[in-house]
Structure formats: C-alpha cells, structure tokens
C-alpha positions as CSV (number, residue, x, y, z in Angstrom):
1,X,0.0,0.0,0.0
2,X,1.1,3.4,-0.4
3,X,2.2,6.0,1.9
4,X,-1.3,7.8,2.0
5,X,-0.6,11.8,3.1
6,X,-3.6,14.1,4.4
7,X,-3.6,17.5,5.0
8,X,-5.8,18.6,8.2
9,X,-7.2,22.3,8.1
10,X,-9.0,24.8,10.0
11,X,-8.0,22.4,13.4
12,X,-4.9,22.8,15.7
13,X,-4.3,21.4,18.9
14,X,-3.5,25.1,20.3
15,X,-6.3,26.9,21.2
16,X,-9.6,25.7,21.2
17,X,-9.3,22.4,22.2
18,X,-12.9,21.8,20.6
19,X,-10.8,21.9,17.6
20,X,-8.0,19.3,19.3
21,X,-10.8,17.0,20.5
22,X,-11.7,16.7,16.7
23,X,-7.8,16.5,16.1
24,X,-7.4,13.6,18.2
25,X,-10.3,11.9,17.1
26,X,-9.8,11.9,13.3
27,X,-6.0,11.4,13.5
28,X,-6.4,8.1,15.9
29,X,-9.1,6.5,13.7
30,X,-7.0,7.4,10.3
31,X,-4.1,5.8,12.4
32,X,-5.6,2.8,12.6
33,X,-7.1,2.5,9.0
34,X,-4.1,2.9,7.5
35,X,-1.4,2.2,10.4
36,X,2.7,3.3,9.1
37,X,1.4,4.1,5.7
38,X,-0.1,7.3,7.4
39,X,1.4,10.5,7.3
40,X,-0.5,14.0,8.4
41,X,0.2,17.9,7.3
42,X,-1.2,19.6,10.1
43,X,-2.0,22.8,8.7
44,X,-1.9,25.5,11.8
45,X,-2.5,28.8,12.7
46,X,-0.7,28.4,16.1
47,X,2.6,26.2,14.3
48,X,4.6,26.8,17.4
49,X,2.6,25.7,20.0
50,X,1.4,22.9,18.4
51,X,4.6,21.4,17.6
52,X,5.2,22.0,21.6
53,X,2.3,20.2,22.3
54,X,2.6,17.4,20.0
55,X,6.3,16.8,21.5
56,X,5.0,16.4,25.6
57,X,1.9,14.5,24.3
58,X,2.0,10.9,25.9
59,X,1.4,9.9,21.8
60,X,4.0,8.9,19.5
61,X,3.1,11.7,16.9
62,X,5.9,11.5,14.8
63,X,4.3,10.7,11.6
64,X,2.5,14.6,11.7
65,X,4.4,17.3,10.6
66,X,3.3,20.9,11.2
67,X,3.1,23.4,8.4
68,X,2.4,27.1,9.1
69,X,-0.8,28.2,7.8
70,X,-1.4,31.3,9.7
71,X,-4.4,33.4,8.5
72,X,-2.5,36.5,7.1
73,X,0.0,33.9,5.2
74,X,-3.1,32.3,3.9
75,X,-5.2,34.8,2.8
76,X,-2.7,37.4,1.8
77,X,0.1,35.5,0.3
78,X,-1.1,32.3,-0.6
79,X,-4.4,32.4,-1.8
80,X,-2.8,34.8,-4.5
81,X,-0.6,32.4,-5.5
82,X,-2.6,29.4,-5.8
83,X,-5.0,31.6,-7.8
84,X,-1.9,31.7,-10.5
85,X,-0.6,28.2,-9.7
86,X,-4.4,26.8,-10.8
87,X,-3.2,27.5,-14.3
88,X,-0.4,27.3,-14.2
89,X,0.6,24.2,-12.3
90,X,0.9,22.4,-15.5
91,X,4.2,24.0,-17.3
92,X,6.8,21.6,-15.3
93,X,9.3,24.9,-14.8
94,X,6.4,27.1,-13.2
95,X,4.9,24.3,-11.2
96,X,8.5,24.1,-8.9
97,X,8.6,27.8,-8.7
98,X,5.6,28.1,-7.0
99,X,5.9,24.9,-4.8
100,X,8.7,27.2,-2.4
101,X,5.4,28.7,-1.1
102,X,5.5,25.8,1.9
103,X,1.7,26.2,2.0
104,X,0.9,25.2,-1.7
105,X,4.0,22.6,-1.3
106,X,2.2,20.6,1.2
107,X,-1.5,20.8,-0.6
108,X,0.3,20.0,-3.4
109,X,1.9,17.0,-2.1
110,X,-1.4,15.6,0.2
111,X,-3.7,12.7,-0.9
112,X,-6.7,14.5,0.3
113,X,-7.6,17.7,2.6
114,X,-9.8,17.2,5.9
115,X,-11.5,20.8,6.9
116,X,-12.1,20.3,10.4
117,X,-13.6,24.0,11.0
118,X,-16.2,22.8,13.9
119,X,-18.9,26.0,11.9
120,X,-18.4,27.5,8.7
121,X,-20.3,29.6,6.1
122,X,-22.8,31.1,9.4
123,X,-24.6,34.5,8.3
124,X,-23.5,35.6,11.9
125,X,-20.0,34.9,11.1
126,X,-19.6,38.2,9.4
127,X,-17.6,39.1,6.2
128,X,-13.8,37.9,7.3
129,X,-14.6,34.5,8.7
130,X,-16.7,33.2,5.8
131,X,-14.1,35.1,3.3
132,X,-11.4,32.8,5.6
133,X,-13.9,29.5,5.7
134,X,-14.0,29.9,1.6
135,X,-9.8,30.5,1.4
136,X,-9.6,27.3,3.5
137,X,-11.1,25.2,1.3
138,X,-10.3,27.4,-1.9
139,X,-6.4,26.7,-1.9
140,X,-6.1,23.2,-1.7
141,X,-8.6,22.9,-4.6
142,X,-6.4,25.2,-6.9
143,X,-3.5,23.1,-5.9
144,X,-5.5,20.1,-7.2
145,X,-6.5,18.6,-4.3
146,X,-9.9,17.0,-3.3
147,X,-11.5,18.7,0.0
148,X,-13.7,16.9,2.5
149,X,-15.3,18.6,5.5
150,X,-15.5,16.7,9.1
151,X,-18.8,16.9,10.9
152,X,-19.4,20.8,11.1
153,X,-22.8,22.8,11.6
154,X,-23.1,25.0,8.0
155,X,-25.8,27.7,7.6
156,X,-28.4,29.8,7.7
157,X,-27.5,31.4,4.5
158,X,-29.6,34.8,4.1
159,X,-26.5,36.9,4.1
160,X,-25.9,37.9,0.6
161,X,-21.8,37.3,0.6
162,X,-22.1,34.1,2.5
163,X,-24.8,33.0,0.1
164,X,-22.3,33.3,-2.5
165,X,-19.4,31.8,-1.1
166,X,-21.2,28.7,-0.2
167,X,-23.2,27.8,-3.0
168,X,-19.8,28.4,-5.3
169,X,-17.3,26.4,-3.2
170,X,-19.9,23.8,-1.7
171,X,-20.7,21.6,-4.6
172,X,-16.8,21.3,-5.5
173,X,-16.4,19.9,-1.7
174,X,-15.7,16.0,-2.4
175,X,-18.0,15.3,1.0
176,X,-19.3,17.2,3.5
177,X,-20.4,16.0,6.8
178,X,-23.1,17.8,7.8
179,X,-23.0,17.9,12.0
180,X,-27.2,17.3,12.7
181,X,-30.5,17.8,11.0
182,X,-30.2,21.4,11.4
183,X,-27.3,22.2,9.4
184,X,-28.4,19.5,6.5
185,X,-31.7,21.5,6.3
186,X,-29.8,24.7,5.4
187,X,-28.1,23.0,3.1
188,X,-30.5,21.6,1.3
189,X,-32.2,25.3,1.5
190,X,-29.6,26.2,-1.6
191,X,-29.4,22.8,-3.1
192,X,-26.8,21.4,-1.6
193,X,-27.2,17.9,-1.0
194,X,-25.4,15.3,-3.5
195,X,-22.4,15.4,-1.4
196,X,-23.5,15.5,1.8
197,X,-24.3,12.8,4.6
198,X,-25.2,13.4,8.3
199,X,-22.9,12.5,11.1
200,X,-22.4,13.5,14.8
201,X,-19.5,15.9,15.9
202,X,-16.1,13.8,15.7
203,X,-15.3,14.9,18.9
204,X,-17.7,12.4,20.5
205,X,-15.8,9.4,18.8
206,X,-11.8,10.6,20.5
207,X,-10.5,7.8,22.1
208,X,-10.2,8.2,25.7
209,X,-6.8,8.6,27.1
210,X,-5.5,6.2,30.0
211,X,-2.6,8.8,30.6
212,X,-5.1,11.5,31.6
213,X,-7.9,9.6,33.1
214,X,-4.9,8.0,36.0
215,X,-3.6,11.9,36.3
216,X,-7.3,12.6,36.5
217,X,-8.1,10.1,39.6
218,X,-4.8,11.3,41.4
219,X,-6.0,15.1,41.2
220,X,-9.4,14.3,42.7
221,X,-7.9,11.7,45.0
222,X,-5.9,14.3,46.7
223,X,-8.5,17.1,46.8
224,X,-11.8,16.5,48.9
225,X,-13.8,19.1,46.5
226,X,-14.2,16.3,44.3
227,X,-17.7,14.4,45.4
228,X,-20.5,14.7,44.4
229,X,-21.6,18.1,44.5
230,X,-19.5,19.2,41.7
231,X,-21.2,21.5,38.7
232,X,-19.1,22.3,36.1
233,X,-19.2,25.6,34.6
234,X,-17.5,26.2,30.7
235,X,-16.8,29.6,30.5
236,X,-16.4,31.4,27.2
237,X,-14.7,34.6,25.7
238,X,-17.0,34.3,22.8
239,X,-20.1,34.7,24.5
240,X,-18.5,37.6,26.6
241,X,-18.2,39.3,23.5
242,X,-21.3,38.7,22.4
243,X,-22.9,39.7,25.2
244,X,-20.4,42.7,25.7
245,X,-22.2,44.0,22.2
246,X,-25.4,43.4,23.6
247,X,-24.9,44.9,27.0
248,X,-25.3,41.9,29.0
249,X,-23.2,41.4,31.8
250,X,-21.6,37.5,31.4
251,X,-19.1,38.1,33.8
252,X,-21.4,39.5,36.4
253,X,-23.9,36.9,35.7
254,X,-21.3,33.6,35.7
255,X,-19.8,35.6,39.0
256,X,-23.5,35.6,40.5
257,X,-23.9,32.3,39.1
258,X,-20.9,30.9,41.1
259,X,-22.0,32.2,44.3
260,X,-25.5,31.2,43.9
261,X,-24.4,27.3,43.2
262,X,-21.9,27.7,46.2
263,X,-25.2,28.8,48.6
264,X,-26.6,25.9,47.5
265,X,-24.2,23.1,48.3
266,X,-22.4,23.3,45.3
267,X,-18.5,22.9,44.3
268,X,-17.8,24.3,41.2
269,X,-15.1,23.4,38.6
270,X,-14.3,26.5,36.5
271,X,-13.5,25.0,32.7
272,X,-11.9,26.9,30.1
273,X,-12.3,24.5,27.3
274,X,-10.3,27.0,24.9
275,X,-7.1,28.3,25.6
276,X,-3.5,29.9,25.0
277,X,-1.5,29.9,27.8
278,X,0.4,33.2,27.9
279,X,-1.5,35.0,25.6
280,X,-3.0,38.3,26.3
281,X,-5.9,38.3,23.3
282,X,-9.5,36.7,24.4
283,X,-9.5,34.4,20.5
284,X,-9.6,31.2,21.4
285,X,-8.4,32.2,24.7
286,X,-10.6,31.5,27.8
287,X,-8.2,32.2,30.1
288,X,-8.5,35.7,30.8
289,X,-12.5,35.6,31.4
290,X,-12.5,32.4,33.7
291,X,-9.7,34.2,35.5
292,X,-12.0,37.4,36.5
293,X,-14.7,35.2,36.9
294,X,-12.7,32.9,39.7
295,X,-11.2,36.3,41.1
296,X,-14.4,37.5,41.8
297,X,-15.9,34.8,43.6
298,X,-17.2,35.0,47.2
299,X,-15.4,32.1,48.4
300,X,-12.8,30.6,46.4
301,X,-12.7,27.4,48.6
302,X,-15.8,26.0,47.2
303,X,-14.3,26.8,43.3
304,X,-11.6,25.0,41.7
305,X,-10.0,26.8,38.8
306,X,-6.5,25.6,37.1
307,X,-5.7,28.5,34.7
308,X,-3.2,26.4,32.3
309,X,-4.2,24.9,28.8
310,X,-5.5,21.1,29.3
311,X,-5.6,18.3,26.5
312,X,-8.9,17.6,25.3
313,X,-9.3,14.0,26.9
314,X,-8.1,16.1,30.7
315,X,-11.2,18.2,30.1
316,X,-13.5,15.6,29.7
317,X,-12.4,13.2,32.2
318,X,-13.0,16.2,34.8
319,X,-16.1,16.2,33.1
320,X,-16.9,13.0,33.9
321,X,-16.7,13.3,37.6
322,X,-19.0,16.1,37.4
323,X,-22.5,16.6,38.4
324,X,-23.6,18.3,35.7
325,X,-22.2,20.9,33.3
326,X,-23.5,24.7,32.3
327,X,-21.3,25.4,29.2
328,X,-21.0,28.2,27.1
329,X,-18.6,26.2,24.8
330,X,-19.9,23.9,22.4
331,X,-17.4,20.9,22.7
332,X,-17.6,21.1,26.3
333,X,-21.0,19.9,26.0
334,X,-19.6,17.3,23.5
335,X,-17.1,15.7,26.3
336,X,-20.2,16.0,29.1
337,X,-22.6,14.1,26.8
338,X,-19.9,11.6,25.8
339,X,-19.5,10.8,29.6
340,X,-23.3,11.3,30.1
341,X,-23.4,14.1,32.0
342,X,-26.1,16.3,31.9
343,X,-25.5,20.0,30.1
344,X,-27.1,22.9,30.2
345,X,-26.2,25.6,27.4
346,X,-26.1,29.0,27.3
347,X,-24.7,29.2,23.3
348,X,-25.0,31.4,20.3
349,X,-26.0,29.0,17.4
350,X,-28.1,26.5,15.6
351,X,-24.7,24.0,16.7
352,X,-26.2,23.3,20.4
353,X,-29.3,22.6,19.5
354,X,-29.0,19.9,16.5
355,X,-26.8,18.0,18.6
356,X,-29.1,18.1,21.8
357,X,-31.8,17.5,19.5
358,X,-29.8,14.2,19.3
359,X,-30.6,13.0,22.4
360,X,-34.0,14.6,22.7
361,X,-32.3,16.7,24.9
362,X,-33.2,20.4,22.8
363,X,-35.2,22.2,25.2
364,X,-31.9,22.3,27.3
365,X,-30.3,25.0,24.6
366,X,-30.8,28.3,26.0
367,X,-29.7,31.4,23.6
368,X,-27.1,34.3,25.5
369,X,-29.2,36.9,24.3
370,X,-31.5,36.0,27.5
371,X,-29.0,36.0,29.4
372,X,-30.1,36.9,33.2
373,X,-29.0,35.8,36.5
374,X,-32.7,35.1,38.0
375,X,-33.6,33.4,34.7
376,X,-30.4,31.4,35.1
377,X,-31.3,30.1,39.0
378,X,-35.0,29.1,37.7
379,X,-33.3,27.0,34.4
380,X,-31.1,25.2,36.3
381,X,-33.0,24.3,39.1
382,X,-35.7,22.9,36.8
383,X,-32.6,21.4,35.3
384,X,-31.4,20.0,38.1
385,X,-34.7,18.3,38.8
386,X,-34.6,16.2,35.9
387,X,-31.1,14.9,36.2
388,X,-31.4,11.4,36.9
389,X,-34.1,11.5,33.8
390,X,-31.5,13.7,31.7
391,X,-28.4,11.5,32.2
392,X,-30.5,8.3,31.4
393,X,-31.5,10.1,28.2
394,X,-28.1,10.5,27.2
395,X,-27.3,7.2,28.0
396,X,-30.3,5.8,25.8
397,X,-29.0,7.6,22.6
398,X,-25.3,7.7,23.5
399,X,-24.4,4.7,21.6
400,X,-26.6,5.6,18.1
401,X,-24.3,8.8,18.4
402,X,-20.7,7.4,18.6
403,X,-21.8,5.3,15.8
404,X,-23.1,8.6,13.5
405,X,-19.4,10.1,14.6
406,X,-17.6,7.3,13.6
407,X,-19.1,7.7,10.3
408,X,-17.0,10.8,9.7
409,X,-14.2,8.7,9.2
410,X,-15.7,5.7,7.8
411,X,-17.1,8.1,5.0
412,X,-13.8,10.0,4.8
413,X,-12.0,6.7,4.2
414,X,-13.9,5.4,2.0
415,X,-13.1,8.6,0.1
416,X,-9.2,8.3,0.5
417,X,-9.4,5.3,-0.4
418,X,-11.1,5.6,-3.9
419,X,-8.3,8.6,-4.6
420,X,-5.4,6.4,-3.8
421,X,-6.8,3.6,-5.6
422,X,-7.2,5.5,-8.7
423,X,-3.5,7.1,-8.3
424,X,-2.1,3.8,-8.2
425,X,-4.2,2.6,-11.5
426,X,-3.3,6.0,-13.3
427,X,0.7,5.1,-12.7
C-alpha cells in the first residue's frame, strides 16, 4: 500500500481544544485504518505551539508534521498564489517555482484535505470568517487537491456574501459531513445535497486517554472538593463578546452564578475549554474571562479553577466526575454528553441545538441573548430536577451517536481510499 498523506485544516491542537478534540479523534481513527502508511500535514495557525504540544503528548506523533498556515499567510500570500498556480501548475518549470510557497508545497503533495472547522459559512459569522472559511477550502482545490469537510454545523444562508461563497465552493467539496439535521436543512435550502451525509460531531468518537484519566483520579484523590456536589461551569470569551455587544453582563452573571451554586451546596469546577496559555488576546483564549470570573468569587474554597491549557481527553475526564455541566462552549457539552453528564447551554447558534436535539435533549439550549441571573437560577434548578431523567437520556441515545461520529471517518475513508486507488491505477 502506499504512503497515503492528508492535510488537516482549520484544526490545531492550540487553542480551542474543541478543535484538538476533533484532532485527536480523526488522527487516531485514520491511524488505525491505515497504520505506518499514514502521514498527516497539520495545517496550523498556532505552528509553534502545536509542535510544543505534540512533543509532551503521551502519543508517539511523529508521523505529523506541522506546516504554518497562519491566516495573514493564507489569505494574503497564498491564496494569490494558488490563484496563478491553478493555471499554471501544469508548465513543469512554473509548477516548482511556486511549490517554495510551503503552504501550496504541502497541498500539493497531500492525498486529500480534511477541513475540520467545527462551523463554517454562518450568516452571523460576518464578512472575514466566511471570506477565511471559503480560502480554507479554496487553496487546496487550486492546488488540485480534493477537500472533504469533518462533521461541522453549516448555515443559515440569508447573508448575501455568505450565500455566494457557499453555493460556489460547496458543490466542489468532495464530501461534507453535515453535523445534525439542522445544518443538513440549510443546506439543502440552496441545493446542496449530493455530497453530503449526516454524522455526529467527531469529537464524540476521541479515544479516551488512559494517561489523563490515571492523572485525572490522582487530582481528585488528593482534593476533597471532588464528590459529588460538583457542577461544572464552561466559561467562554466568545459569548462575553457577544454579550459585551449586547450589554449583558456574562461576567457578572457567571460571577453571581458561582456564588449562587456555592449557597446551595455546590463545588464548582471552572472550565476553560479554549485556551493559550500566555496569551494576552480573548480568541480562542478563555483564560482571561475564567480568570476574572474565579477572582471575583465569594469564596474561592468551594471553586476550583487551574488556569493552564488542558488536553482535550483532561477536560473531559474532569467532566466526567461532574454533576452536571453549564457550558458556554460547544465541545464542552460534547465531552459531558460523551461521559453522560447532563449540560445545560447557554450558546450562540443552531450547533447546540442539533446535537441536543440528538438525544432529545433540545429544550436544554438556552440562547445568550436572555441572558439573566434570576432566569439562570429558575433554568437550572428545573434542570437539576430532571437529572437522573436527563443523564438516562443520554445514556439511551449515547451509543446511536458514537456510531453517526464514527461515520465521519468511515465516509472519509472510504473517500481516501477511492483517490489512492485511482493514483495507483493511473501510474
């Protein structure tokens, strides 16, 4: 068999680690498809500290080599370029020339490209991160290269310039996994549907970690917060922006929030389930929120906050000895339910809801626009009532779940597969 090489974008291990639980699970699974004949471009906007990461990762990783694909290098340098190299990519003398562009190198050299942007193409997404989405996919294309997207929620698609950008890249997409029932509507909505198949976020298919689950059960060993009291609370630096626009006050209400919980017998484990450890900008950065947040608490004794970026699997095994979870990040929820522990959400999108919807569990989805503390205390404590009822739910539909996000690389595969094969004949 052939060395089979795939290029991962829109992902990195740095950062949100929404995007590294996705990482993990897709580059696992590929591993074991296709074993030593694997070899993985990690495309990343944080090439640095991903390289640092992948080197103290309990994994062997050495068959993943990190290419720097920063946004300004993308848009502004490459994406010119690959426009030219398109037509160019033909006339032997030219082809070189523009292969010393490291970015168009590596999508030149790769099998296939896995977009593993968690949303793209979202009218609320604005002008520069659907322009980015479309570059994304975009440059590998021009460099010849078939593009599949991992599970990902897609849609609504009323903005004018989105519109555009998705109904002309879209189509060309080899497969797109649509993330739940939601995002496969709005697709269909502009006609999109030939390529696409439904299947649950990847994240819920990583493979647990024995490494972090034994450091996991030595942390709460050795600190009598952990019982069963614990609540888990994802705090996020998107929503704080949001509601910053909107003149709610998140920190005030997750600070209220906090001492609420603690009045009523509650520990609570401060998650930031993005972050970028020494890093003074809120982007994928939860750090800096959960850190006023925890300083501003009435008693820090009953809160437990470790303000240092964990691995995805660490997050989720935490998760796991929790309560329940209140998340404002979306693959928080993703490692809760995958443990089956009940989530309450305070998000921004469509993305919550389809994959709640998954377990019946939709009415759970609360949008940050109604945002309030008093509001907040009523939710959960009706929440809180159906627990038991909630967590059996999960439990119930868990298994149909891991099975739809295993598809992602079953489908994926089977797509590799059909280019390598045909490589091989056309030699």
């Amino acid at each position: 068999m052939k060395t089979i090489k795939i290029a991962i974008t829109a992902a990195c291990f740095s950062g949100n680690k929404g995007a590294a639980a996705m990482l993990q699970s897709s580059i696992k699974q590929l591993k074991e498809r296709y074993g030593d004949d694997l070899n993985i471009l990690l495309m990343s906007t944080y090439p640095d500290a991903d390289r640092r990461l992948i080197a103290e990762m309990p994994e062997k990783y050495d068959f993943i080599k990190v290419v720097n694909t920063k946004p300004e290098k993308l848009l502004f340098i490459t994406f010119p370029l690959a426009i030219l190299y398109s037509f160019m990519r033909f006339i032997p003398g030219l082809r070189g020339l523009f292969r010393l562009n490291k970015i168009i190198r590596a999508y030149s050299e790769a099998d296939v490209v896995i977009d593993e942007a968690g949303i793209s193409f979202v009218d609320s997404r604005g002008f520069v991160m659907n322009t980015y989405a479309f570059v994304c996919a975009a440059v590998p294309m021009m460099c010849g290269v078939p593009v599949v997207k991992y599970s990902q929620a897609l849609g609504t698609f009323k903005n004018g310039w989105n519109r555009f950008l998705a109904k002309w890249i879209l189509p060309k997409i080899r497969l797109i996994c649509a993330r739940g029932k939601i995002t496969q509507d709005n697709l269909a909505g502009i006609n999109i549907t030939k390529n696409v198949k439904l299947c649950a976020d990847g994240a819920f298919s990583m493979p647990d970690s024995e490494y972090w689950k034994n450091e996991v059960d030595r942390l709460c060993a050795s600190d009598d917060f952990y019982g069963d009291n614990v609540v888990a609370l994802s705090i996020s630096s998107v929503v704080q922006k949001k509601c910053e626009k909107m003149g709610v006050d998140y920190k005030g209400c997750m600070t209220g929030f906090i001492n609420w919980l603690n009045g009523q017998g509650y520990n609570v484990l401060i998650i930031a389930n993005a972050a970028r450890e020494g890093s003074s900008k809120p982007r994928n950065n939860d750090l800096i929120i959960c850190t006023e947040v925890y300083d501003s608490v009435a008693d820090r004794s009953r809160v437990r906050w470790y303000p240092r970026e964990m691995a995805p699997e660490e997050i989720r095994e935490l998760l796991a000895r929790s309560k329940c979870l209140v998340a404002s990040r979306f693959h928080a929820m993703i490692g809760a339910l995958e443990k089956c522990t009940p989530v309450l959400l305070i998000g921004w999108s469509h993305k919550y809801k389809e994959v709640l919807d998954m377990f019946g569990l939709g009415e759970y989805a609360a949008d940050f626009s109604s945002l309030e503390l008093e509001t907040l205390k009523e939710k959960f404590n009706s929440f809180m009532a159906d627990n038991d009822t909630i967590r059996k739910q999960i439990s119930e539909h868990l298994p149909e779940v891991l099975e739809s996000s295993r598809d992602n690389i079953r489908l994926i595969g089977d797509v590799i597969d059909d280019i390598t094969s045909n490589s091989k004949k056309g030699k």
